[in-house]
N, C-alpha and C positions, 0 to 999 in steps of 0.2 A: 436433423444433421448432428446437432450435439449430442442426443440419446446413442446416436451409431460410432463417435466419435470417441465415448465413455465407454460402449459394449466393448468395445476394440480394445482400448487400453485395459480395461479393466475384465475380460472376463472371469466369468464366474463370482464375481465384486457387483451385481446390478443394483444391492441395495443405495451406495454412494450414486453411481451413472444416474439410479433412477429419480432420485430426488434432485438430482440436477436437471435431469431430462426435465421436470415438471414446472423446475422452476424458469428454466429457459421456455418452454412451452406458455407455462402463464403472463410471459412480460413478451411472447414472440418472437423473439430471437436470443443467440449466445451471446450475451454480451463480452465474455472470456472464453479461454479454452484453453487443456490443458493439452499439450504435443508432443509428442515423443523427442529427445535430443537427435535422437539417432546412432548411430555406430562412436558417436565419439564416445558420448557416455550413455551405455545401455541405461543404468540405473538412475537416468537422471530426468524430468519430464521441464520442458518450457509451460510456465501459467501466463498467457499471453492477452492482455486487455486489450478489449479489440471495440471500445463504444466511440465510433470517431462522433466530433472530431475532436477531442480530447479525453476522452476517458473519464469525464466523469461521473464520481461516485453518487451515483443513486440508490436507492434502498434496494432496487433490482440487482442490479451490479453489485453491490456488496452482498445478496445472498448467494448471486453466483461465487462470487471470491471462496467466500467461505466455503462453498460446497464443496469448491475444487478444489481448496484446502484440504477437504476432508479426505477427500479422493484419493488423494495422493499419499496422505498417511496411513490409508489404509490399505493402501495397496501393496504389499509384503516386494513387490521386486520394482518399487520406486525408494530410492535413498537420497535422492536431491531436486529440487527444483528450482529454475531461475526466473526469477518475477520478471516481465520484460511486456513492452508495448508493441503493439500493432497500429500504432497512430504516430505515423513521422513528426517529430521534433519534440515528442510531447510523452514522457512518461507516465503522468496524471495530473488534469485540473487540481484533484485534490475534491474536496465534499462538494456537491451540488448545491449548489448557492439558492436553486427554486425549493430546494427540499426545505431552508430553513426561513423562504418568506411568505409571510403573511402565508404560514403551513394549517395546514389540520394538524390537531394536537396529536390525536392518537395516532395518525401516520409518523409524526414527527418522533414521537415516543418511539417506534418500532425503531425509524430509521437510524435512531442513537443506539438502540439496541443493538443493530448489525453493524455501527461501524464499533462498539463495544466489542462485538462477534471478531470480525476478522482480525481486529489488532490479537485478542487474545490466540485465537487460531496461528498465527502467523508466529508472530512470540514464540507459543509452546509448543510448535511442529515437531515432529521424531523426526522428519526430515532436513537434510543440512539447506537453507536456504540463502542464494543469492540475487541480488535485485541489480538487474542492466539497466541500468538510467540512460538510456538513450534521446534525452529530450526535456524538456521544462520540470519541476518536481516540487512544486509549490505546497505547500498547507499539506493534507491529507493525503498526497502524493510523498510528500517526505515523512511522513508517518509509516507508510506502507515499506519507505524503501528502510526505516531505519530500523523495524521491528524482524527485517532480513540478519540473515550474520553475517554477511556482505557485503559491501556498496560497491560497484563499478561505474562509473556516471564517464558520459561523451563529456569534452571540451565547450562541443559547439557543432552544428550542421557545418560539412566539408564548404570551404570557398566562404562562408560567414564570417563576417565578424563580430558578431553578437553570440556571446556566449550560454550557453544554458544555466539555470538559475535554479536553487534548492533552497529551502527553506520552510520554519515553520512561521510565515507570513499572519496569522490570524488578526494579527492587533487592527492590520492594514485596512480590514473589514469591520472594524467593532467590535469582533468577539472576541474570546478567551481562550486560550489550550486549555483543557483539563488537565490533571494535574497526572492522570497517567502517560499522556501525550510531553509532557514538559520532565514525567522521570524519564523515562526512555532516552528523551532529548541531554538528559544531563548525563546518563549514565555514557553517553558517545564525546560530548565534546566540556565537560565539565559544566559546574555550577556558576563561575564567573561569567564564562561566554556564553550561555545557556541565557541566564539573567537579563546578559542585552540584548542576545535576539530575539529571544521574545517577546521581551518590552516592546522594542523597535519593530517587530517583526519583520526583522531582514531578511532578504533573499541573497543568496552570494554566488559566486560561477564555482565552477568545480574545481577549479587547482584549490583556492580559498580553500572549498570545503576540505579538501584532503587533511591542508593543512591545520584547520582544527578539530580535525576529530570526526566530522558530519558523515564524512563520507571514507571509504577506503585506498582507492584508487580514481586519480582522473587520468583520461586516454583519448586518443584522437577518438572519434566517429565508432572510423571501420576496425576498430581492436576492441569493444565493449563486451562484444558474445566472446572473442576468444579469451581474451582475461577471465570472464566469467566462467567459461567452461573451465580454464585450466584451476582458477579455484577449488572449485568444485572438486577436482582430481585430487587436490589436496582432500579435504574436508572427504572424500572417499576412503581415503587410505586409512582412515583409521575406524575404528569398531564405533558403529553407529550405536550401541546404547552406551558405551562413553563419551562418545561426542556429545549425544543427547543429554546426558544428565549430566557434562560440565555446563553445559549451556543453562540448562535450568539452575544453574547456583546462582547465578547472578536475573536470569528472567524470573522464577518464581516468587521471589519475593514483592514483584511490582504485579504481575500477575493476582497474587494471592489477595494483595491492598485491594483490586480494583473487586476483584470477587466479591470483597466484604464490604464493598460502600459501593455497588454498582447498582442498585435501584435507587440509593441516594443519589449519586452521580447524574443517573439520568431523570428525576425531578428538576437536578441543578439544572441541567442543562436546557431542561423543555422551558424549564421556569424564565429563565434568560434570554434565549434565545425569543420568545414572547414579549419581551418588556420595549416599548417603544423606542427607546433610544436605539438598541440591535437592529429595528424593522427599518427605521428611519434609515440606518447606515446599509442596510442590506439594499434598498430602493434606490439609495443614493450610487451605490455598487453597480448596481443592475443597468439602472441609466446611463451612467459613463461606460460601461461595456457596450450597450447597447450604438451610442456615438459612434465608439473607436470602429465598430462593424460598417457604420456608414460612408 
């Protein structure tokens, strides 16, 4: 169903559909999909995560991301996409917590690799990209929405009183942002407030976020997609290779860092992520997850 889904949007383009076809074929199912907006914005496609029940990022999923990443840029009559979930309340877990315990190295290696892949893919797209936070957006989730030139994020599930929450939470678990994760991070809401949430690794609700920077807009629920389409209408109206290459003034440069320390990077990271104190806090993670289920 995803190969017929990609022949569709994409014909005559099967070289992108096809290595998605394969990749969704060898993990069994789509874990994303990319879908037409429809008549509002011809030129614009939904990338739609759809791993209930939370989305999260596994080495699977992050190659489909990126595929559909690709997809999309290379498809000559797609000029926008809006990153957005198909798991109620829930934008993205954020990275797979099994992927980093008590891992295989060389899988573990891989999977730094693709989440490597997608921030950069996402970052450097020709397409204007906007992320519908419809739901939670924690760690790797708020990575994904902030490497968008957008953020639209819900309040809260209608009738709730518990708000949805964003953030780059890492510390929460033991580990560390890299350091491409924490520019990104400063390039939206500065260096000062940047400093302490990451330290702390706070999670904040959306009006918060607006207010420093994290995020662009917070909106009831049911106005996430229409704000986000109507940006989009912006970010249309004007010549997509100037849009593109203003946007790269300010992302290449963070882009180009991670390029040249990116098999360093991911030593740092397989190296760490191994060292017992991380394994200890990841087990410790996993257990109290596990509790809250019961």
């Amino acid at each position: 169903e995803g190969f017929k889904t990609m022949a569709r949007l994409f014909p005559g383009r099967m070289g992108a559909a096809a290595k998605f076809a394969r990749t969704a074929m060898r993990n069994g199912s789509a874990l994303a999909e990319l879908e037409p907006l429809g008549e509002v914005a011809k030129a614009a496609r939904v990338l739609r995560m759809c791993k209930p029940p939370v989305n999260s990022l596994t080495l699977e999923m992050l190659e489909q991301l990126s595929d559909l990443i690709t997809a999309a840029d290379s498809d000559p009559d797609c000029r926008a996409v809006i990153l957005a979930s198909g798991c109620p309340g829930i934008f993205t877990a954020g990275l797979d917590i099994e992927e980093m315990h008590h891992p295989d190295p060389d899988r573990l290696w891989e999977f730094w690799t693709a989440v490597q892949e997608v921030w950069i893919r996402l970052s450097s797209s020709r397409v204007a990209t906007v992320a519908a936070i419809e739901g939670h957006s924690p760690a790797g989730g708020c990575l994904l929405s902030i490497s968008c030139d957008w953020r639209v994020m819900s309040t809260g599930q209608p009738g709730s009183r518990k708000p949805f929450l964003i953030g780059l939470n890492e510390t929460k678990l033991g580990i560390v942002a890299p350091f491409w994760f924490a520019e990104t991070f400063v390039s939206l809401v500065g260096l000062r407030q940047a400093d302490y949430m990451l330290q702390t690794g706070a999670l904040i609700n959306a009006e918060h976020a607006a207010r420093v920077g994290l995020i662009d807009e917070a909106c009831a629920h049911e106005e996430v997609m229409d704000r986000a389409v109507a940006r989009l209408t912006e970010f249309l109206s004007v010549s997509d290779a100037a849009r593109h290459a203003s946007k790269m003034l300010t992302r290449k440069p963070m882009i180009d860092r991670l390029l040249a320390h990116r098999e360093e990077d991911s030593r740092w990271f397989t190296k760490f992520i191994l060292t017992a104190p991380v394994q200890a806090s990841l087990t410790e993670y996993l257990q109290a997850l596990k509790k809250r289920k019961m």
